[in-house]
TIRO-2110 file (N, C-alpha, C; in Angstrom, 1 decimal):
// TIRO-2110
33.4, -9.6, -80.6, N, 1, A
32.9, -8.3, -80.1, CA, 1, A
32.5, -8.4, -78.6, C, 1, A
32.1, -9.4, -78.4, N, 2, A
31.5, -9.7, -76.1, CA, 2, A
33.2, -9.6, -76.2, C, 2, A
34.0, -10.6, -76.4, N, 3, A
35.2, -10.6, -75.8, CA, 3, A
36.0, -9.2, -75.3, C, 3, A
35.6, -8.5, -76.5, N, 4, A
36.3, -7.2, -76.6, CA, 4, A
36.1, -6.3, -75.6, C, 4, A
34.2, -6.3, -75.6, N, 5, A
33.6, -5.6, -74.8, CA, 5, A
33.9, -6.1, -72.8, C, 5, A
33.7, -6.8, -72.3, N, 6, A
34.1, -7.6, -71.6, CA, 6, A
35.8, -7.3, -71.0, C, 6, A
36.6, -7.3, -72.2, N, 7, A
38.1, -6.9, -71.5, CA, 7, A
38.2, -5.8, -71.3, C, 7, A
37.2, -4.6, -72.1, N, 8, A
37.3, -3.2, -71.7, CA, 8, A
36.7, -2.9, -70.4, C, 8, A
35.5, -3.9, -69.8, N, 9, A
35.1, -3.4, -68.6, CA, 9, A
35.9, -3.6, -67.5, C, 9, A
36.5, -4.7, -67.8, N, 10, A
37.7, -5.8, -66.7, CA, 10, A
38.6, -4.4, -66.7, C, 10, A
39.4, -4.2, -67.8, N, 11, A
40.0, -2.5, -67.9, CA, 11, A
39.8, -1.9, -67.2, C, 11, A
38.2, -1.2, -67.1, N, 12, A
38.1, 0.3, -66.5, CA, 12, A
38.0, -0.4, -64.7, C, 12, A
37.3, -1.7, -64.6, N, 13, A
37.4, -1.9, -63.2, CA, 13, A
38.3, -2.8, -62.8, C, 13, A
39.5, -2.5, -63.1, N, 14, A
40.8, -2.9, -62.5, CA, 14, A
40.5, -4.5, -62.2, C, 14, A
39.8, -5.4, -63.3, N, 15, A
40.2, -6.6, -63.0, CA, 15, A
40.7, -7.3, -64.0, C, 15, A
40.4, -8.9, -64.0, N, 16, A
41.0, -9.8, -64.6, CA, 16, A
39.8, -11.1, -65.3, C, 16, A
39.9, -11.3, -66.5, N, 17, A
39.1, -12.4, -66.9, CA, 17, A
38.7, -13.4, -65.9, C, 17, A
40.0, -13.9, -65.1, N, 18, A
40.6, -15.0, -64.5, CA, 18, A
39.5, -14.4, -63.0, C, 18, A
39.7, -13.4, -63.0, N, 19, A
39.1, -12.9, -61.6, CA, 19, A
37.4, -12.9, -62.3, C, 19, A
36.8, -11.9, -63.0, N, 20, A
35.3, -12.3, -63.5, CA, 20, A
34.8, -13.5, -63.2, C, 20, A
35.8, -14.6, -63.9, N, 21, A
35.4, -16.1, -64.1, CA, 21, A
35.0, -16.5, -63.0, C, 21, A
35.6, -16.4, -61.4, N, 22, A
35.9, -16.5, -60.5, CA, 22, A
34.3, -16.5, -59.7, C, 22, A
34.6, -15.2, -59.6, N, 23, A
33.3, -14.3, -59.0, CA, 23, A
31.7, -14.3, -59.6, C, 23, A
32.0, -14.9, -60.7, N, 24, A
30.5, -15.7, -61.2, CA, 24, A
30.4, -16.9, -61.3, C, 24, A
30.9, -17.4, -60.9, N, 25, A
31.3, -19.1, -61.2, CA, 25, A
31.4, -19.3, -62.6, C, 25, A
31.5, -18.9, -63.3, N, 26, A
32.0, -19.4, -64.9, CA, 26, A
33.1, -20.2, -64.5, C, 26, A
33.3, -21.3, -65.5, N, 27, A
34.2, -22.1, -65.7, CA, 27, A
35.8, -21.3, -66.1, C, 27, A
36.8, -22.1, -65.4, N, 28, A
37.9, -21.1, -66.2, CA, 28, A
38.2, -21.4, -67.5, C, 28, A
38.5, -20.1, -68.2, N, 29, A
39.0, -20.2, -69.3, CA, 29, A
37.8, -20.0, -70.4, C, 29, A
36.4, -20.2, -69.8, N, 30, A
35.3, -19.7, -70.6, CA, 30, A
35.1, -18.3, -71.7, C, 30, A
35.2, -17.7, -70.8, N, 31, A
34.7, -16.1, -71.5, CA, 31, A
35.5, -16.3, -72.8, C, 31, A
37.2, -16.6, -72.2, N, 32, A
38.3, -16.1, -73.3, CA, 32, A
37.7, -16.9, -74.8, C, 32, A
37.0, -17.9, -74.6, N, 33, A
36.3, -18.9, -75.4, CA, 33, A
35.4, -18.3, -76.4, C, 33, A
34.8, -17.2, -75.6, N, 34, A
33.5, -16.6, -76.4, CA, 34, A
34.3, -15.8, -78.0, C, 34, A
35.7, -15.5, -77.8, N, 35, A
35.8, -14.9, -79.3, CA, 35, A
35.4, -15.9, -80.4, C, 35, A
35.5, -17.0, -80.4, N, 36, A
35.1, -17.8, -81.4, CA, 36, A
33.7, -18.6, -81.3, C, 36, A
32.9, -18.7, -80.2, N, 37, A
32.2, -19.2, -80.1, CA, 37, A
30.8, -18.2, -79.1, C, 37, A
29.6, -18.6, -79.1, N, 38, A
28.6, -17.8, -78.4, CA, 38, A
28.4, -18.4, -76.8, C, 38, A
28.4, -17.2, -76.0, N, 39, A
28.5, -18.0, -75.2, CA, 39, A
26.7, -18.0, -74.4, C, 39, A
26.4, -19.1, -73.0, N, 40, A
25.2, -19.2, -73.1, CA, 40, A
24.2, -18.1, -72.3, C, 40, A
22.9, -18.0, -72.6, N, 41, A
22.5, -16.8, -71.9, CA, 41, A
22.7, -16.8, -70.4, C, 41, A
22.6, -17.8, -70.1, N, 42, A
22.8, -17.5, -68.3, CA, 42, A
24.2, -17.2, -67.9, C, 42, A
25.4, -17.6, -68.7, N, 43, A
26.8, -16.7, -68.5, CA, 43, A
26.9, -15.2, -68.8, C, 43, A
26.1, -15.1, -69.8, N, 44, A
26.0, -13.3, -70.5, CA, 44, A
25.7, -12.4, -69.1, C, 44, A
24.2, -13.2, -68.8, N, 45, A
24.0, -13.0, -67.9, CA, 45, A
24.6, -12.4, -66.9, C, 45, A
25.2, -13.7, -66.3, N, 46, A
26.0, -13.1, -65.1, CA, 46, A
27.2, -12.5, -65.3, C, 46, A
27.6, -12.6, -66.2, N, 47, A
28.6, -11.1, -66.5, CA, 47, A
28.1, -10.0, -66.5, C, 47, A
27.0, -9.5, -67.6, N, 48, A
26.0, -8.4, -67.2, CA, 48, A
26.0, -7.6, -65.7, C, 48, A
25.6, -9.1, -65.1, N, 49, A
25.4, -8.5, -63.6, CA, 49, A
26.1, -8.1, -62.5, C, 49, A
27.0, -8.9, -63.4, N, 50, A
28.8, -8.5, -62.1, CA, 50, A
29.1, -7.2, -63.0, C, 50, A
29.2, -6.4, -64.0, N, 51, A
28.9, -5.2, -64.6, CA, 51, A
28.2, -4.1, -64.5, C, 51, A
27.3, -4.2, -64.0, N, 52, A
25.9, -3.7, -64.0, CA, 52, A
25.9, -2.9, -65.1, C, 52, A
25.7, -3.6, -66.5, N, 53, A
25.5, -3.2, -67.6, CA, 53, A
24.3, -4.4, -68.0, C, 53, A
23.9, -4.0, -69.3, N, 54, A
22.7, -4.7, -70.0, CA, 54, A
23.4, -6.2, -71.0, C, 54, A
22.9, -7.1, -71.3, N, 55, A
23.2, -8.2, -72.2, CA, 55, A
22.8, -7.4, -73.5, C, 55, A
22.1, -6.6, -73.8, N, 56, A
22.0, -6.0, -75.0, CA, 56, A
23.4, -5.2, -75.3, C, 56, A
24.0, -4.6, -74.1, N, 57, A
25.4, -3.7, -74.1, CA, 57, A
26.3, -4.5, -74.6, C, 57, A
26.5, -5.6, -74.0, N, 58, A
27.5, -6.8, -74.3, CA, 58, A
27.1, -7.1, -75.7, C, 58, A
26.0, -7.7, -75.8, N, 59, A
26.3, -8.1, -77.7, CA, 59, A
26.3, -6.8, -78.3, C, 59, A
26.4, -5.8, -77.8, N, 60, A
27.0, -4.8, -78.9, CA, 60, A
25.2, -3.4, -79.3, C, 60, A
24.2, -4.1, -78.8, N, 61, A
23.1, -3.4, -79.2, CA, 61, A
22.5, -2.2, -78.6, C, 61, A
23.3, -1.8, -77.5, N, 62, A
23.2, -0.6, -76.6, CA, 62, A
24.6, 0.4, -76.3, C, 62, A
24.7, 0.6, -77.1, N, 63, A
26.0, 1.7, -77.1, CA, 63, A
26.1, 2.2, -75.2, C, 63, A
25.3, 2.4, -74.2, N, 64, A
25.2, 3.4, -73.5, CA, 64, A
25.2, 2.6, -71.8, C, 64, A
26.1, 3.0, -70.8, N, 65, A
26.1, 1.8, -69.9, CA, 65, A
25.8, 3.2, -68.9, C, 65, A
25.0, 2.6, -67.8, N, 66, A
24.2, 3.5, -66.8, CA, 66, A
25.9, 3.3, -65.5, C, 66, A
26.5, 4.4, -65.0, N, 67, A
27.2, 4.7, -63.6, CA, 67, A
26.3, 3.6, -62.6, C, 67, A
27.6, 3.5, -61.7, N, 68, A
26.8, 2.8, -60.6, CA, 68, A
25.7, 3.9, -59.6, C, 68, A
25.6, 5.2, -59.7, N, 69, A
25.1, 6.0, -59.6, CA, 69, A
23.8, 5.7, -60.1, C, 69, A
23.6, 6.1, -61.4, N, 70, A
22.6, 6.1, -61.7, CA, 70, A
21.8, 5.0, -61.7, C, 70, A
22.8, 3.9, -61.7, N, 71, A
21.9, 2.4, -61.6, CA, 71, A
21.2, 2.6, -60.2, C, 71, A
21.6, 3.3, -59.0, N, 72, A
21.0, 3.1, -57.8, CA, 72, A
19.7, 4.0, -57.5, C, 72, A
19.9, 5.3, -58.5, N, 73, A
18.6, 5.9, -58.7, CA, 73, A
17.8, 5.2, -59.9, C, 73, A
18.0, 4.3, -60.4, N, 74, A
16.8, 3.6, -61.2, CA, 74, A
16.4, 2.4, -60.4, C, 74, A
16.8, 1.9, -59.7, N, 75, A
16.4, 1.4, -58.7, CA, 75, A
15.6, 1.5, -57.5, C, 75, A
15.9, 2.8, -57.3, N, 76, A
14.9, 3.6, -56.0, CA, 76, A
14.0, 3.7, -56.7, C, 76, A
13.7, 4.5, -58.3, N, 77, A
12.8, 4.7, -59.1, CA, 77, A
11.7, 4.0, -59.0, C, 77, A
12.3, 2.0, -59.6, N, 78, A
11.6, 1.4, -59.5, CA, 78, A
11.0, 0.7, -58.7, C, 78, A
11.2, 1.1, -57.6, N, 79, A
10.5, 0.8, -56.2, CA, 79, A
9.2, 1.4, -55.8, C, 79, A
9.3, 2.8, -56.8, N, 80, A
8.9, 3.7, -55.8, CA, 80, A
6.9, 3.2, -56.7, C, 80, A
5.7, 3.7, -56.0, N, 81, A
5.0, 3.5, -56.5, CA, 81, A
4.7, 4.3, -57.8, C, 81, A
3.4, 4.3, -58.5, N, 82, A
3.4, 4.9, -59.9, CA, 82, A
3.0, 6.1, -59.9, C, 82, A
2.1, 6.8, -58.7, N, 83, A
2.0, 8.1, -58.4, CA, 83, A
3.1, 8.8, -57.7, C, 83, A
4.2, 8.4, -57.2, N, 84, A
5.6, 8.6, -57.0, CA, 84, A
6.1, 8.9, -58.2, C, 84, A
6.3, 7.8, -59.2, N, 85, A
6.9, 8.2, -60.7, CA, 85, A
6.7, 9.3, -61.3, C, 85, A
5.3, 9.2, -61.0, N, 86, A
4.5, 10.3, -62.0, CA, 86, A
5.4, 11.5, -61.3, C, 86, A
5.6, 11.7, -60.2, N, 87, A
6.3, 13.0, -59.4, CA, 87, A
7.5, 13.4, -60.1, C, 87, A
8.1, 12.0, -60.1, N, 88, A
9.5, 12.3, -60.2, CA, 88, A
10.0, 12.4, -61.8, C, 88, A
9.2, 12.2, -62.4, N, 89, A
9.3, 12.8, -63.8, CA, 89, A
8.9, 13.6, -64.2, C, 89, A
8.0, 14.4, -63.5, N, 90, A
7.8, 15.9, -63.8, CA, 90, A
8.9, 17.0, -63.4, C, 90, A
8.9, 16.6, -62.0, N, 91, A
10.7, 16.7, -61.2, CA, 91, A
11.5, 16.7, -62.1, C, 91, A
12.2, 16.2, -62.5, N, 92, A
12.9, 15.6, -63.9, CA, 92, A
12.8, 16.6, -64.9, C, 92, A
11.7, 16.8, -65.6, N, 93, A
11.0, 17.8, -66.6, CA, 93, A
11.8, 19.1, -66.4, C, 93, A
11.5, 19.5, -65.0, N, 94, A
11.8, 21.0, -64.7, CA, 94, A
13.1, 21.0, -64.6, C, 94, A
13.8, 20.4, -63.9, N, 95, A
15.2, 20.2, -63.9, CA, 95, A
15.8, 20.4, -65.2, C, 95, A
15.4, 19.1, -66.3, N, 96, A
16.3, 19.8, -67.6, CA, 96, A
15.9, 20.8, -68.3, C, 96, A
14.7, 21.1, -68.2, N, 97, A
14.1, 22.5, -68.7, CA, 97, A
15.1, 24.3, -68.3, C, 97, A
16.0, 24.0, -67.3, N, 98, A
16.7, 24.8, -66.7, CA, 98, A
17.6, 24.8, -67.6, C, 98, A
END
């Protein structure tokens, strides 16, 4: 199921296992490994993060992956202070209230 999940992202962003591997320092030939085997949290990891999806998405327990968009406004989000939040969720409110 990671395997699967994993070659469909390599899919949508035009890469390659061989390339992932690469770019995280994973060992080559690793990931392809994980169909039969688990692989360790700090690899999930850094797949996750070359992704910008969640380690819950990858094992399968989050159906739902955030745009690189929206990852950059949850990040401004969480910068912002808590009387800020408080703003921008009311903001938010009215918006889908429309």
């Amino acid at each position: 199921m990671i395997l699967e999940k994993i070659r469909s992202l390599c899919s949508e962003r035009k890469t390659t296992i061989s390339n992932l591997e690469r770019a995280t320092g994973i060992a080559n030939g690793c990931i392809r490994k994980w169909e039969a085997a688990s692989p360790t949290a700090e690899n999930l990891t850094k797949v996750a993060d070359y992704f910008g999806v969640s380690v819950d998405f990858l094992l399968g327990r989050s159906p739902y992956v955030l745009s690189a968009e929206a990852q950059q406004y949850a990040k401004q989000f969480d910068a912002l202070p808590d009387d800020k939040k408080q703003l921008a969720m009311a903001y938010m409110g009215v918006v889908q209230a429309q």
